[in-house]
C-alpha positions as CSV (number, residue, x, y, z in Angstrom):
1,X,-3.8,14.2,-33.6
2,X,-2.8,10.6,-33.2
3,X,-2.0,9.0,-30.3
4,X,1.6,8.6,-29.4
5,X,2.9,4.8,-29.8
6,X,5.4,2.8,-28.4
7,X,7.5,3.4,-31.7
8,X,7.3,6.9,-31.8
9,X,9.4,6.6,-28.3
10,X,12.2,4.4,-30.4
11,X,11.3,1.1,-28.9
12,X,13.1,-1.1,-30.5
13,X,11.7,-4.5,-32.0
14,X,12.8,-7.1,-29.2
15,X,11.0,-5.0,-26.8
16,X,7.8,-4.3,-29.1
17,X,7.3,-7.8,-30.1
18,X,7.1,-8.2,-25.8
19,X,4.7,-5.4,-25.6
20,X,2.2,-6.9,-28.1
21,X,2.5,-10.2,-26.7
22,X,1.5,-8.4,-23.2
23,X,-0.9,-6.6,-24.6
24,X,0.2,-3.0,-24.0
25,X,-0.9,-1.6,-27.3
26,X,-0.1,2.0,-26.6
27,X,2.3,3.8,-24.2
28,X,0.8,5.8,-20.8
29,X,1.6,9.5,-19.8
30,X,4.5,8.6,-17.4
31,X,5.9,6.5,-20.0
32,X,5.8,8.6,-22.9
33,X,7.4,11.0,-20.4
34,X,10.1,9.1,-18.8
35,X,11.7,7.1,-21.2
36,X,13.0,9.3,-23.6
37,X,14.9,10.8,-20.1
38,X,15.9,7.4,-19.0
39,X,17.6,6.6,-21.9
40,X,19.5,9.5,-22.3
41,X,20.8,9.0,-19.0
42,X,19.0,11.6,-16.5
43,X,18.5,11.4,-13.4
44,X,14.5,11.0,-13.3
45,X,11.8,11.3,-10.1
46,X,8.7,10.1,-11.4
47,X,5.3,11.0,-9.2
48,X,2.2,9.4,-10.7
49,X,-1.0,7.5,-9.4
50,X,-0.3,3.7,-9.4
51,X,-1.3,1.7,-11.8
52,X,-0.1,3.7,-14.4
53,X,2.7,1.8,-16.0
54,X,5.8,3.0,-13.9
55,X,7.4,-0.2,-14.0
56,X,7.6,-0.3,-17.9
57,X,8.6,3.1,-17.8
58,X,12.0,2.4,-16.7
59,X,12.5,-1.4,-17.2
60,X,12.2,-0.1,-21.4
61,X,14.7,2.4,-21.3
62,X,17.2,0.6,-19.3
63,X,16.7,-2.6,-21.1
64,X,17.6,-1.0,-24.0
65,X,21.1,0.8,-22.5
66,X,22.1,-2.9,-21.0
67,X,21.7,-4.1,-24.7
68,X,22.9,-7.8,-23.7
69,X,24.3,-10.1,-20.7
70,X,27.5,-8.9,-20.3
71,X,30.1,-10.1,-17.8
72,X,29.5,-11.4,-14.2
73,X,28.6,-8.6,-12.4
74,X,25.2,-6.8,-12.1
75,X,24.9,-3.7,-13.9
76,X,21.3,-1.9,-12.5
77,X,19.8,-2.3,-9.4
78,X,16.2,-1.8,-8.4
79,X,15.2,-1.6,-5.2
80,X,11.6,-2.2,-3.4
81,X,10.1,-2.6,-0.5
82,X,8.5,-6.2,-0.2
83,X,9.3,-9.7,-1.7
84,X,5.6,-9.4,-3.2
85,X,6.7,-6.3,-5.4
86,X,10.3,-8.3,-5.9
87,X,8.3,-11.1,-7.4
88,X,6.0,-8.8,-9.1
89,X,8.7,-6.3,-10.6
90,X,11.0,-9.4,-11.8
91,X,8.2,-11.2,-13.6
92,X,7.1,-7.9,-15.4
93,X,11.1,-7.5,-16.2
94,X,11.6,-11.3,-17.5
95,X,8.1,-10.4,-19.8
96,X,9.6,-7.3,-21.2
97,X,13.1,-9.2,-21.9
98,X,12.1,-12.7,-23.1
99,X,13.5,-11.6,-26.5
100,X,17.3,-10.8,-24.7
101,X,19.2,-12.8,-23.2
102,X,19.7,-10.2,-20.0
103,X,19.9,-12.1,-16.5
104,X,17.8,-11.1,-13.5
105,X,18.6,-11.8,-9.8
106,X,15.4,-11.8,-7.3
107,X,16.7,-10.9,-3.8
108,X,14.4,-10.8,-0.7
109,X,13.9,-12.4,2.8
110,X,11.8,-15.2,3.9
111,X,14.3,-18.0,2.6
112,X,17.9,-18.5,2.4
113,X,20.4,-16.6,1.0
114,X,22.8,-19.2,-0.5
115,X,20.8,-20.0,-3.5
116,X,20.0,-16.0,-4.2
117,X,23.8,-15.7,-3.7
118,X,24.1,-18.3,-6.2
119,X,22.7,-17.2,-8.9
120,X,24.7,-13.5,-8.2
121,X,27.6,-15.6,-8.7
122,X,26.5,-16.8,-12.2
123,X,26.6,-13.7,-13.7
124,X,23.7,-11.2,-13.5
125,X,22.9,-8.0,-15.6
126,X,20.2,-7.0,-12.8
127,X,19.3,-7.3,-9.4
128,X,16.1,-6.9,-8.2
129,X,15.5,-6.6,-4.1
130,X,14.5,-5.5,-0.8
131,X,16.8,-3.1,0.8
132,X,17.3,-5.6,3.9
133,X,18.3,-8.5,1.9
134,X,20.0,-6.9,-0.7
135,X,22.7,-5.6,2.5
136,X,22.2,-8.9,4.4
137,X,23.4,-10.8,1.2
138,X,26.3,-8.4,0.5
139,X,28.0,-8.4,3.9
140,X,27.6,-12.7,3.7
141,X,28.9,-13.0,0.0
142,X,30.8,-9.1,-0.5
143,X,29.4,-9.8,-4.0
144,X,30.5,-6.7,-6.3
145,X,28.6,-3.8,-6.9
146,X,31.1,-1.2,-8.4
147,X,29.7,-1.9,-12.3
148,X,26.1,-0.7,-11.1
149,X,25.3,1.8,-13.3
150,X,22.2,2.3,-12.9
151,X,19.6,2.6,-9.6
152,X,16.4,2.8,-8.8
153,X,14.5,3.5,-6.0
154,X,10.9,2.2,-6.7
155,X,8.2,2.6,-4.4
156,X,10.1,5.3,-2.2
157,X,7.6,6.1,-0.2
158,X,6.7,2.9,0.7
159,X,10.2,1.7,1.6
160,X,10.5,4.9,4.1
161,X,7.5,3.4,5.6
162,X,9.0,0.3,6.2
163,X,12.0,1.8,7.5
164,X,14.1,1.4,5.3
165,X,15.9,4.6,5.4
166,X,19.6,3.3,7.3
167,X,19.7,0.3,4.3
168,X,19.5,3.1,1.4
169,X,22.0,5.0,3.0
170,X,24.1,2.0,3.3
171,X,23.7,1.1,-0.6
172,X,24.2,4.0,-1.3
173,X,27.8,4.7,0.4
174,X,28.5,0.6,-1.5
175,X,27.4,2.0,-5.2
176,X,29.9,4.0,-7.6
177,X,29.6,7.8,-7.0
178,X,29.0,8.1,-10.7
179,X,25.6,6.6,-12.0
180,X,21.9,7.2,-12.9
181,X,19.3,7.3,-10.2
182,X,15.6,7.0,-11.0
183,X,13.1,7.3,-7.6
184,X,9.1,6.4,-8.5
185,X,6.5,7.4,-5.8
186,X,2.9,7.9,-6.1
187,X,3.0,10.4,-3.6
188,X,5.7,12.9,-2.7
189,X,5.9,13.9,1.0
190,X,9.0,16.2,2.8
191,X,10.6,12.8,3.6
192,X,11.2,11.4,0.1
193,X,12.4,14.9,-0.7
194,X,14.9,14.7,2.0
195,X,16.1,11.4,0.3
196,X,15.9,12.6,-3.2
197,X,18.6,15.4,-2.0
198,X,21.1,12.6,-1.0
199,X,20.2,10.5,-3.6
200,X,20.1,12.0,-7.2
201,X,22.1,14.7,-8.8
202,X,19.9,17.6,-10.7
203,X,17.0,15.6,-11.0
204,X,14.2,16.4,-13.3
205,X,10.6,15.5,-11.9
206,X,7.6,14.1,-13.8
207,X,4.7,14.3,-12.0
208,X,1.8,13.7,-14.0
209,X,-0.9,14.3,-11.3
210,X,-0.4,16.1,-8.3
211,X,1.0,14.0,-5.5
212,X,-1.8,12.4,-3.6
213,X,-4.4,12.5,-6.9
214,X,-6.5,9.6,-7.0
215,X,-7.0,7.7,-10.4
216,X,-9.5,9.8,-12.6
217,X,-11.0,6.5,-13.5
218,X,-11.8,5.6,-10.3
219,X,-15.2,5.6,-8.7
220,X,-15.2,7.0,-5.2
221,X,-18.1,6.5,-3.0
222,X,-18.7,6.3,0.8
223,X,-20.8,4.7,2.9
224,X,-21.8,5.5,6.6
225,X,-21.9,2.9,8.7
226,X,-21.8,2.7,12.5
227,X,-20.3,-0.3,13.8
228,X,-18.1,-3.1,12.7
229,X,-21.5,-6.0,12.6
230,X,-23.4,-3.3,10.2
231,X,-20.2,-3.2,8.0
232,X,-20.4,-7.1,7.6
233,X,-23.9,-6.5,6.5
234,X,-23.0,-4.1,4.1
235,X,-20.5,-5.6,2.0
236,X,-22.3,-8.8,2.2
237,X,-25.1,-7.2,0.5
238,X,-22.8,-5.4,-1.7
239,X,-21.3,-9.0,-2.5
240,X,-24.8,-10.3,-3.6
241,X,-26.5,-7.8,-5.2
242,X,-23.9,-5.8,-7.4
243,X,-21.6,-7.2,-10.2
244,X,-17.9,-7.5,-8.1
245,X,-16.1,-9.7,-9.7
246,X,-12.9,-9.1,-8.2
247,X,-12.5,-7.5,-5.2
248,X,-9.9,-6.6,-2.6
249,X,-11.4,-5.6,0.5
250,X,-8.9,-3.5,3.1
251,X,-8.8,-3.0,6.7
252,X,-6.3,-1.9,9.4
253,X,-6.0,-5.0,11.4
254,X,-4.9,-8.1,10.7
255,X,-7.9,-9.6,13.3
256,X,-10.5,-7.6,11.4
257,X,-9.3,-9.7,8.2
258,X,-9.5,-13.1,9.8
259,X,-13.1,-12.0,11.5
260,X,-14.2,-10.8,7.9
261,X,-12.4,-13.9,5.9
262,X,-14.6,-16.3,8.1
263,X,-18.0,-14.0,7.4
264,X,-17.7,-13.9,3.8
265,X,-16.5,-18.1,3.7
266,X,-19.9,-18.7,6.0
267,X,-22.0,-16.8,3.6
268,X,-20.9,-18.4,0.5
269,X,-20.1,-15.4,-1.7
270,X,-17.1,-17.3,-3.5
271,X,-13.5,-18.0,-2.8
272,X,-12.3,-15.8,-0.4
273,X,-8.6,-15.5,0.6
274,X,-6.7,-13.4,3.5
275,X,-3.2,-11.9,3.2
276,X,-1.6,-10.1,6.2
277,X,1.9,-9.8,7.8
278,X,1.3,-12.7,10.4
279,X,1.0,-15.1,7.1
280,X,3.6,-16.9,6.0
281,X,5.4,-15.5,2.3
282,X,4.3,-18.3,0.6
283,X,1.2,-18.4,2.0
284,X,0.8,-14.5,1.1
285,X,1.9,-15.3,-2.6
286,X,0.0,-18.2,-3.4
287,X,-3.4,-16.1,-2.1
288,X,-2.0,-13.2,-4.8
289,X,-1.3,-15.4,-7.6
290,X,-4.2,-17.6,-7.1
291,X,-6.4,-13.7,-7.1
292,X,-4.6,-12.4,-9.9
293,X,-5.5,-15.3,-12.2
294,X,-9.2,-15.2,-10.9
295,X,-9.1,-18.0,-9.0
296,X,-10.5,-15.9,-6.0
297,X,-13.1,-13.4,-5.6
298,X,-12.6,-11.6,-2.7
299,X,-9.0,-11.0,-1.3
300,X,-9.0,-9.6,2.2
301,X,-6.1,-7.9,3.5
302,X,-4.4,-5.4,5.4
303,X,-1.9,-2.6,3.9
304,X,0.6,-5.1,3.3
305,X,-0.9,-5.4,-0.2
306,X,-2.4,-1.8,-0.6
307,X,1.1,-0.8,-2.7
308,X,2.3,-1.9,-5.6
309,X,0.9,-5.3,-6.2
310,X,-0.3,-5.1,-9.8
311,X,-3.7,-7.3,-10.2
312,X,-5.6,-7.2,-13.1
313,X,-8.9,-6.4,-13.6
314,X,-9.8,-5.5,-10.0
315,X,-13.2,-4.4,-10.2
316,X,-13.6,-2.7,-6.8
317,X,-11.7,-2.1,-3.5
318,X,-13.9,-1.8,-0.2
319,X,-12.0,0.6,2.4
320,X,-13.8,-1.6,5.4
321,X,-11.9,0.8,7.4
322,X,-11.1,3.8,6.8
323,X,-6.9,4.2,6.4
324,X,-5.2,7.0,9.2
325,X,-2.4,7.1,7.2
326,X,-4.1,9.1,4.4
327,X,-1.2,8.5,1.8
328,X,-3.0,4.5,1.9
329,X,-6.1,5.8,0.5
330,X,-4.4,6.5,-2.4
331,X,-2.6,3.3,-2.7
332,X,-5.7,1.4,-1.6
333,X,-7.5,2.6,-4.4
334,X,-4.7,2.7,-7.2
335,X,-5.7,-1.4,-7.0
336,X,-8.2,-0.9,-9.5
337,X,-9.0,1.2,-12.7
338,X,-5.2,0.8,-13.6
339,X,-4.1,1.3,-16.9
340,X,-6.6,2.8,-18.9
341,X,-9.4,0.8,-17.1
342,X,-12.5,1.9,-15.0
343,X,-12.8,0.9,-11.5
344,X,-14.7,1.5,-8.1
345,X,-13.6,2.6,-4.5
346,X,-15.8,2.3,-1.7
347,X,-15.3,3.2,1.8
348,X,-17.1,2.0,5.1
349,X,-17.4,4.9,7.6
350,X,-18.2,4.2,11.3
351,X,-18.9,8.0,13.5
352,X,-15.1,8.3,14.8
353,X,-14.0,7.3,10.8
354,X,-15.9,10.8,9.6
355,X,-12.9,13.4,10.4
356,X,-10.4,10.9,8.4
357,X,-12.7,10.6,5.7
358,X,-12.7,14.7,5.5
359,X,-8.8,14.6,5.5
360,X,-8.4,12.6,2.7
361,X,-11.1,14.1,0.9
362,X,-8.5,17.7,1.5
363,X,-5.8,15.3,0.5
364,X,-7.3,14.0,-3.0
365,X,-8.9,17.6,-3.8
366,X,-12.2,16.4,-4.1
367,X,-15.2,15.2,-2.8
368,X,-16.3,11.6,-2.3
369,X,-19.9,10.9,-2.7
370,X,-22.0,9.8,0.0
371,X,-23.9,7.0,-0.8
372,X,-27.8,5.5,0.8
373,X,-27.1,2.5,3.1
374,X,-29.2,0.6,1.4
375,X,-32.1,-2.0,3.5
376,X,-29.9,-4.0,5.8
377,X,-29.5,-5.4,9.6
378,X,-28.1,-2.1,11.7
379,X,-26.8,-3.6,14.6
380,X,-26.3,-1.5,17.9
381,X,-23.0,-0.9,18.5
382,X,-21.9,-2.8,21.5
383,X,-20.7,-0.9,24.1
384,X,-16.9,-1.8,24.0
385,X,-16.4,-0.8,20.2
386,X,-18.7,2.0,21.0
387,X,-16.4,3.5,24.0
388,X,-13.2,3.1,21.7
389,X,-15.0,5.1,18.5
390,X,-15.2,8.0,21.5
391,X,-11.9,7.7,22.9
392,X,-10.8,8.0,19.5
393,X,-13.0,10.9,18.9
394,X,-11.5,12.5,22.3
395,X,-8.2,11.9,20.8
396,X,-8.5,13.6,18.1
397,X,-10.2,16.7,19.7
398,X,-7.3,16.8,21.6
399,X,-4.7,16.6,19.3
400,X,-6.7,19.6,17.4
401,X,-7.6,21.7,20.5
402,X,-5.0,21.9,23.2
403,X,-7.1,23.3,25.5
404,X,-9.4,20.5,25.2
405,X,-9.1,18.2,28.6
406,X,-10.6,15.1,27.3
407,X,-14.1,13.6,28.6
408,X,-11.8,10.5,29.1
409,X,-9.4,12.2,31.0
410,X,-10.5,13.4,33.8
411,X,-8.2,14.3,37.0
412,X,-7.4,11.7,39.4
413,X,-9.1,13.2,42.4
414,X,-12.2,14.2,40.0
415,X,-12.6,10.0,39.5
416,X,-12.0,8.9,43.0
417,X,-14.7,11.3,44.3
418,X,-17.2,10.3,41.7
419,X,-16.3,6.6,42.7
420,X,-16.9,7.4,46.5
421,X,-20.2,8.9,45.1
422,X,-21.6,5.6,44.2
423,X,-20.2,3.7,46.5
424,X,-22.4,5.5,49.2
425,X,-25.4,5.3,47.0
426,X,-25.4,1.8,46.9
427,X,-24.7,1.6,50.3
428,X,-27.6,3.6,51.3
429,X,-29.7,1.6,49.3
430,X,-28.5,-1.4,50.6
431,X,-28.5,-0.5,54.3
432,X,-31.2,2.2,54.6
433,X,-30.7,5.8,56.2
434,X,-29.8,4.4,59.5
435,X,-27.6,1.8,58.5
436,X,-25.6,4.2,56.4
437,X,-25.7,6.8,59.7
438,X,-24.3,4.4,61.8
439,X,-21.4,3.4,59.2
440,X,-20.4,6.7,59.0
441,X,-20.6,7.3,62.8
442,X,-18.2,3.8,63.4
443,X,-15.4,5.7,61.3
């Protein structure tokens, strides 16, 4: 049977001349499944692994119910949850449209709002934004909103995340009770269920992999590792003796990134960049543009880029640290093998990282293979990071067992007695028997 194509879906030939030029040569599950629905005007939830072409799947069909500019007021709005994926989504929309002559509006924080507001005023088919600037720039300018036909909620998930729950409501009471609502996820948990209920109106769901299903072109492996120094090792040696190209390399702290930026910049593996929220936007942008085009090799960064940035040709992402929230080790790893590419995921695993590692392996429904550390340095842990991969350990126990007390929790009157305890032993080896006898016979 042959494969569907682009015109079997009744693309029509603005849009086909973009796709070849972009070179997407034939369509992907969610899109062979979502447009026909878009474009006959259902309301659409669509849950599939990222990297899957989710964005084309309803930038197409709405493209082609807009038809042409028309007017001065907007006419779809998409929604998203950071300026990156703003950028991202409104570059991928101007690709798809370069034969139309529709008009895009790019709304997010980090700059003024009088020369977004502009460009509103101009005469827009569609807006493209973050919740909180989208709301910031309305109550400022009251631009209208009551020809919005058309919404979509893109990266649900992510937004709840970010809080952005009280702004959806509020666009939500602003837009015209009658109109087309598309949400996207990759996964699907209770709370963007609770949203799709006030949100869309008999929905039908696509979910072309269960929620939480990592790529099946994606590579997973672990490695166990026991401390943050022995990490370093590892992905240096990963850096220097395996073929990866272009890699992003996660972890859950934005000092972990800087201490691992300055590592890989010592050891000379290539241009390495760091992205994180205490960067500035530009600075955050340039470092994602610069890795997209391969400019850099190694892009370091916290889960500020884990969802929804769309880089090409990633050929691995290092888990330095293992995620908590499990619903990131899916987006971590959507980075790479997208779109009908292979990829590889690899995770660093320090002793309190283990249980996580078992949760997500519950999450994605199947097992990640355990790889040989292979002949490098293995530091001792220091005792500081040491004591915090046991208190975390404790934690957990204690979250699991409620009868468990802790080993770091003892009672008050438990401590102070063990304190006394030494305190008299040092004593009596300081002083002697006698010295010690007499102390106690002076109180």
């Amino acid at each position: 049977m042959a494969a569907m194509t682009f015109e079997d879906l009744k693309i029509t030939r603005q849009y086909l001349n973009a796709l070849d030029e972009l070179g997407f040569a034939e369509p992907t599950p969610v899109q062979q499944k979502a447009i026909p629905l878009i474009r006959g005007g259902q309301d659409v939830i669509a849950v599939a692994q990222t990297g899957t072409g989710k964005t084309a799947a309803y930038l197409l069909p709405l493209f082609q119910i807009l038809g042409h500019a028309s007017g001065r007021d907007a006419r779809c709005l998409i929604l998203v949850p950071s300026k990156e994926l703003v950028l991202q989504v409104a570059e991928q929309a101007a690709a798809l449209a370069h034969y139309t002559d529709l008009r895009f509006a790019a709304l997010y924080g980090g700059v003024g709002h009088k020369s977004q507001a502009a460009v509103l005023a101009a005469g827009v088919d569609v807006i493209i934004a973050t919740p909180g600037r989208l709301m910031e720039i309305y109550m400022k300018e009251n631009f209208p909103v009551r020809k919005i036909k058309h919404l979509v909620l893109d990266e649900a998930d992510r937004m709840l995340d970010f809080g952005f729950f009280p702004q959806l409501r509020a666009v939500q009471e602003l837009m015209p009770q009658k109109k087309q609502t598309i949400l996207l996820s990759a996964t699907f948990p209770e709370r963007v269920q609770n949203l799709v209920d006030g949100f869309l109106l008999f929905p039908i769901k696509i979910e072309i992999a269960p929620s939480a299903t990592a790529a099946e072109n994606v590579v997973q492996q672990v490695y166990m590792a026991d401390n943050f120094q022995t990490k370093l090792h590892l992905l240096l040696y990963l850096l220097d003796h395996d073929p990866l190209d272009r890699v992003m390399v996660f972890v859950r702290t934005k000092e972990a990134a800087e201490q691992i930026s300055r590592f890989l910049e010592r050891k000379l593996v290539g241009t390495v960049r760091v992205i994180h929220a205490n960067k500035g936007q530009n600075s955050r942008i340039n470092a994602m543009s610069e890795f997209k085009e391969g400019g850099i090799r190694v892009l370091v960064a916290t889960d500020v880029a884990s969802r929804g940035i769309d880089a090409p040709d990633v050929t691995h992402v290092i888990n330095f640290s293992v995620p908590r929230n499990y619903d990131d080790y899916v987006h971590r790893i959507g980075r790479t093998g997208r779109i009908f590419k292979a990829g590889t995921a690899i995770s660093f695993c320090d002793p309190a990282e283990k249980y996580h590692v078992q949760q997500i392996e519950e999450l994605i429904r199947q097992p990640i293979e355990v790889m040989p550390l292979p002949d490098i340095p293995r530091t001792k842990t220091p005792k500081d990071e040491w004591l915090a991969q046991l208190k975390e350990i404790d934690l957990r126990r204690q979250r699991d067992d409620p009868n468990y007390k802790g080993a770091f929790h003892k009672k008050k009157h438990v401590i102070a007695a063990e304190k006394k305890a030494d305190a008299e032993k040092k004593r009596h080896k300081k002083e002697g028997p006698i010295g010690l006898y007499n102390s106690r016979k002076r109180k």
